[in-house]
C-alpha positions in Angstrom: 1.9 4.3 -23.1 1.3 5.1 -19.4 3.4 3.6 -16.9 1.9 1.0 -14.6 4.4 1.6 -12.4 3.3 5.6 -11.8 1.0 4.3 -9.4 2.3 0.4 -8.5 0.4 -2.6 -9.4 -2.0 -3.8 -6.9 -1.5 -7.2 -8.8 1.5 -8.8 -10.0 1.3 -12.1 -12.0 4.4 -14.1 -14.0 3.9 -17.4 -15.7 0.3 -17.8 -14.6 -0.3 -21.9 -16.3 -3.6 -23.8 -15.1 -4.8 -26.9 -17.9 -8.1 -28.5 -18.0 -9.3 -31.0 -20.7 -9.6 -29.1 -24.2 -8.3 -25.4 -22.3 -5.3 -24.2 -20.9 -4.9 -20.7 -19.0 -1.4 -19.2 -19.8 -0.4 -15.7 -19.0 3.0 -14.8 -19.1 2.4 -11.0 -17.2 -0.4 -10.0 -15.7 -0.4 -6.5 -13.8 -3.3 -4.8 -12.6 -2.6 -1.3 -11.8 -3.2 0.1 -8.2 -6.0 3.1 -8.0 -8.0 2.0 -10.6 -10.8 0.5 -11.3 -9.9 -2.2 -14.3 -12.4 -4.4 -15.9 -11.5 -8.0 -17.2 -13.6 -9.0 -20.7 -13.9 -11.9 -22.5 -16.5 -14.7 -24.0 -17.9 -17.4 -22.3 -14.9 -19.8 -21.6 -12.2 -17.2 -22.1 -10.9 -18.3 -18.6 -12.0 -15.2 -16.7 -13.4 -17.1 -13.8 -10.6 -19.2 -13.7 -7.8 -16.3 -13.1 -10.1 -15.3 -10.8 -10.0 -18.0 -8.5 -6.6 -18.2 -9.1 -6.4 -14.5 -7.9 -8.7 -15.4 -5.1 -7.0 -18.3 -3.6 -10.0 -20.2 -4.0 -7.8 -22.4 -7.1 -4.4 -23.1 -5.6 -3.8 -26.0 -8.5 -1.9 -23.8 -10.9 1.7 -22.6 -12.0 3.4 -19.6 -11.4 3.7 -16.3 -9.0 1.4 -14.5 -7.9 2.3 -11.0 -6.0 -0.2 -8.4 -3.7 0.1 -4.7 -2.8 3.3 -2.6 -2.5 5.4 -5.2 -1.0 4.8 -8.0 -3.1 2.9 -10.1 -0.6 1.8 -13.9 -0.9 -1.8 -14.3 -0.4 -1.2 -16.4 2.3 0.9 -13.3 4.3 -0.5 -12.1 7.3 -3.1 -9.7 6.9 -3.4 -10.1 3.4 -6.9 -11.5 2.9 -8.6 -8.9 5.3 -7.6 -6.4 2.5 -9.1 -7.8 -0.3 -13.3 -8.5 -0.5 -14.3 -10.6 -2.9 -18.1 -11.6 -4.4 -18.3 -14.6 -6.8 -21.0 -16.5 -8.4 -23.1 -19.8 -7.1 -23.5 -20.3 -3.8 -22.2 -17.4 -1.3 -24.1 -18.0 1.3 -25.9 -21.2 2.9 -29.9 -21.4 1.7 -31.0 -21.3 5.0 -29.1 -18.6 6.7 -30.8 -14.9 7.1 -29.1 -11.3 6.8 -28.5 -11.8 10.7 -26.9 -14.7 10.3 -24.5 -13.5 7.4 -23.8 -10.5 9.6 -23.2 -12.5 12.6 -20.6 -14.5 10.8 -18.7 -11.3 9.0 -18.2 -10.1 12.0 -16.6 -13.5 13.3 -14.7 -13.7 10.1 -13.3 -10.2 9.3 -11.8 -7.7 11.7 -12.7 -4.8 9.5 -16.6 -5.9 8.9 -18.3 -2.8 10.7 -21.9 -4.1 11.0 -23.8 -0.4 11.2 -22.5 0.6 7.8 -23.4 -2.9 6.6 -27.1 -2.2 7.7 -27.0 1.2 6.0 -25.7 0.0 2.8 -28.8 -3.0 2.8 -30.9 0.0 3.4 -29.6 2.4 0.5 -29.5 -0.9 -1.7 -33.3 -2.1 -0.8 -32.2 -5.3 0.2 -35.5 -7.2 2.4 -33.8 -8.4 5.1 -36.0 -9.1 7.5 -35.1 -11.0 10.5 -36.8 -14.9 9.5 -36.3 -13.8 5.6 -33.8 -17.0 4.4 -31.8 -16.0 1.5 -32.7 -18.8 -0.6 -35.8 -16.3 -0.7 -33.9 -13.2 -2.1 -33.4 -12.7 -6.3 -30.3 -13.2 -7.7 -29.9 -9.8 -7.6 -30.3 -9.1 -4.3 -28.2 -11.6 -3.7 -25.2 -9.8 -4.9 -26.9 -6.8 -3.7 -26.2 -8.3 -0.4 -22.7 -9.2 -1.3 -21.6 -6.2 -2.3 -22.7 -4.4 0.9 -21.0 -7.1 3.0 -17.6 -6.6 1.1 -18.4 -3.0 1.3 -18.6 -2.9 4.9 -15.7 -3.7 5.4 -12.1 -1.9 5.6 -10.6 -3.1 2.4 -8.2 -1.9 -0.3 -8.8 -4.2 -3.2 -12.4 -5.6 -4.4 -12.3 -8.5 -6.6 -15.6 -8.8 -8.3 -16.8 -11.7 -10.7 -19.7 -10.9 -12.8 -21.2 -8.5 -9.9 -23.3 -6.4 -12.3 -24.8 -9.5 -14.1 -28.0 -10.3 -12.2 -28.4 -6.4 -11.6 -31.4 -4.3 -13.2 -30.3 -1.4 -15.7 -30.4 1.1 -12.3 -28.8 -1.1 -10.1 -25.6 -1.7 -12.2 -25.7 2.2 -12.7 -25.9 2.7 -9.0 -22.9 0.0 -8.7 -20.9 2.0 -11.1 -21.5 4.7 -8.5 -20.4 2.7 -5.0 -17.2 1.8 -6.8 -15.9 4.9 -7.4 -16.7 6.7 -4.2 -14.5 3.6 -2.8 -12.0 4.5 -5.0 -12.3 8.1 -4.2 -12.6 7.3 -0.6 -8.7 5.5 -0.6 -7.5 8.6 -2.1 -5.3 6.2 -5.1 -4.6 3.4 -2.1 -8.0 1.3 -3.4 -8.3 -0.9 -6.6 -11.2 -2.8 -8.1 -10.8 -5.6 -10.1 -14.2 -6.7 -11.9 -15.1 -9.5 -14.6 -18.0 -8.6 -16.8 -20.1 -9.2 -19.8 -22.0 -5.7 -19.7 -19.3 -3.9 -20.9 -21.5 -0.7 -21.9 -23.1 -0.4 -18.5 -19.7 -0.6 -16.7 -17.9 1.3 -18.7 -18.2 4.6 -16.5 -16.3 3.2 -13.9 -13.5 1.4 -16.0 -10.3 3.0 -15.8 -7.9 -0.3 -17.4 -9.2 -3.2 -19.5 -7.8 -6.2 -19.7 -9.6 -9.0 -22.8 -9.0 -12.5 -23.0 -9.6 -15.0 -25.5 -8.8 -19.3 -25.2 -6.9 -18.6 -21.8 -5.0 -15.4 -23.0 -4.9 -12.1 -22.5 -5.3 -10.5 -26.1 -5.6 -6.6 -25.0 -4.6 -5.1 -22.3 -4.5 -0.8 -21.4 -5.9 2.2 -20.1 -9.1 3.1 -21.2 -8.6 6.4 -22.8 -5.5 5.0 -24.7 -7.1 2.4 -26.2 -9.6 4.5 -27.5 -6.4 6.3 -29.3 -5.1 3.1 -30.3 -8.0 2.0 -32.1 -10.8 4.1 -33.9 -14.1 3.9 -35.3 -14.7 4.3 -39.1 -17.9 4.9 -41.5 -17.9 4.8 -45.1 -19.4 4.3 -48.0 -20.7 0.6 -49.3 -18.5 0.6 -52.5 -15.7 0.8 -50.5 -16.4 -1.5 -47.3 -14.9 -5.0 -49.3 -11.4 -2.7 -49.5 -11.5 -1.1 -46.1 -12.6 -4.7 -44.4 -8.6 -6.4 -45.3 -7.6 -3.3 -43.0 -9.9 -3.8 -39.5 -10.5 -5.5 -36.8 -14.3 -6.1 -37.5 -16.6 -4.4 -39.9 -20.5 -3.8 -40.2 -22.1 -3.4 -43.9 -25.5 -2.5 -45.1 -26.6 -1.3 -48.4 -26.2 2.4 -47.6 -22.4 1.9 -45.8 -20.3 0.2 -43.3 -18.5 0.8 -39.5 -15.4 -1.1 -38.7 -12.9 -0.7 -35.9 -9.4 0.3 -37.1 -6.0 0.4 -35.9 -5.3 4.0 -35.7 -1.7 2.7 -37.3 -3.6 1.4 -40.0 -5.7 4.6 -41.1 -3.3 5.9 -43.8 -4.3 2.5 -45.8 -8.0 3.8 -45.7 -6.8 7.2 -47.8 -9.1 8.3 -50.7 -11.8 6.9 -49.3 -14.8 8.7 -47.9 -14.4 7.7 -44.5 -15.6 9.3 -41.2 -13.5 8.9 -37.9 -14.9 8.9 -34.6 -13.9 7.7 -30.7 -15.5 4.1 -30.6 -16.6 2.8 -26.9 -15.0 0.1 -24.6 -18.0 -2.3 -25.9 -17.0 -1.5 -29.4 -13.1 -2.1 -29.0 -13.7 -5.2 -26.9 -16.4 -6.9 -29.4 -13.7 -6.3 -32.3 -10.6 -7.1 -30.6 -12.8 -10.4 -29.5 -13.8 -11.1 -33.1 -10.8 -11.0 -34.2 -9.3 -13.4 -31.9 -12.8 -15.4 -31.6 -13.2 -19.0 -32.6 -16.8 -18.7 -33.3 -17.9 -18.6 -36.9 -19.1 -15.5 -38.1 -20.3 -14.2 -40.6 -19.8 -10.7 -42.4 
């Protein structure tokens, strides 16, 4: 398994603890690796959001340490919030206010907001923001269209994203994939991205590390390219798929066969049958690792 620690951890979390009625959030570790771009998956409820805001500041009603950057920094350090940009969901911005406005204030509330390339990223995104436009006016996805160029604007090292690529059309989120790796590129290994989705095959070009939670936990966690050695994709023939379903993760079957994700570990239990082996996505390893951790009801 790759070290972490090759590179540092942009994040460091210990004993993370937050409880609502009917769900708890408890994470023993959490690192997120700095230079990467890592993707945090999960259902509805899984308590994405909420380590989020815990990660954010914007929830400061929970147990246990949370660490930034190289030196282990509090949030609250000086100088620590003007590296990180953040876009969340609900209400960013006030109704009324126009692009002017929200550029006005950037500029009053970051030191590192440079309003020309803020301007040239609405252009390159197609944003309408003309002078008396309100944003109330804008779609949701030029809304976070116009987050992400006002993060983007600025001098950052860390982008913390929740959900950005959800109210984005099939070319935006492609073009998103895009602007997150020049800013990685651009910081030479000193930039991270940490991003919550539910489009998991759209995003996957620019996930380096996943991390997948289930009821508040984190269930997964690794480099991209490792867990697709860790676990594989297998096809076989329907007389077999009862047998080869006690030994994966989730399994498909149809009169002429069936696919199931299997721990690569686990393969030598699938011998004699015809099977065929192939390198399953990140959508596929994250749909079975959540199945199998799921509290839905399925059926198979």
């Amino acid at each position: 398994m790759r070290d972490l620690f090759e590179t540092g951890s942009v994040i460091r979390a210990a004993n993370l603890k937050k409880k609502y009625k009917g769900f708890a959030l408890s994470i023993p570790d959490l690192q997120i690796p700095k230079g990467f771009a890592t993707a945090l998956i999960g259902e509805n409820g899984a308590g994405k959001t909420t380590l989020l805001n815990i990660l954010t500041g914007i929830r400061l009603d929970f147990k246990g340490e949370v660490a930034y950057f190289d030196k282990q920094e509090k949030l609250s350090a000086k100088g620590v919030q003007e590296k990180i940009g953040y876009t969340g969901p609900g209400s960013y911005f006030l109704p009324q206010w126009t692009a002017r406005q929200v550029a006005d204030m950037s500029r009053l509330l970051f030191e590192n907001f440079h309003e020309d390339r803020f301007w040239k990223i609405c252009d390159e995104l197609n944003i309408p923001v003309e002078a008396t436009k309100n944003i109330k006016k804008l779609s949701d996805g030029n809304r976070m269209k116009l987050m992400l160029a006002l993060v983007l604007a600025r001098d950052t090292e860390f982008l913390i994203l929740d959900e950005p690529a959800s109210p984005l059309d099939p070319l935006m989120r492609d073009k998103l994939c895009d602007m997150l790796r020049d800013y990685l590129e651009d910081g030479d290994g000193g930039k991270s991205v940490f991003f919550s989705t539910h489009n998991i095959s759209d995003m996957e070009n620019v996930t380096d590390y996943c991390i997948i939670m289930e009821h508040g936990s984190i269930v997964e966690a690794g480099f991209v390219d490792e867990l697709k050695e860790k676990y594989i994709l297998v096809k076989g023939e329907a007389a077999d798929a009862d047998t080869a379903g006690q030994y994966l993760f989730s399994i498909s079957k149809g009169s002429y066969g069936f696919e199931g994700i299997c721990l690569a570990e686990n393969l030598d239990k699938l011998a004699g049958m015809d099977i065929v082996r192939e390198t399953p996505t990140l959508y596929q390893i994250s749909v079975a690792v959540m199945k199998a951790n799921t509290k839905l009801k399925l059926a198979y």
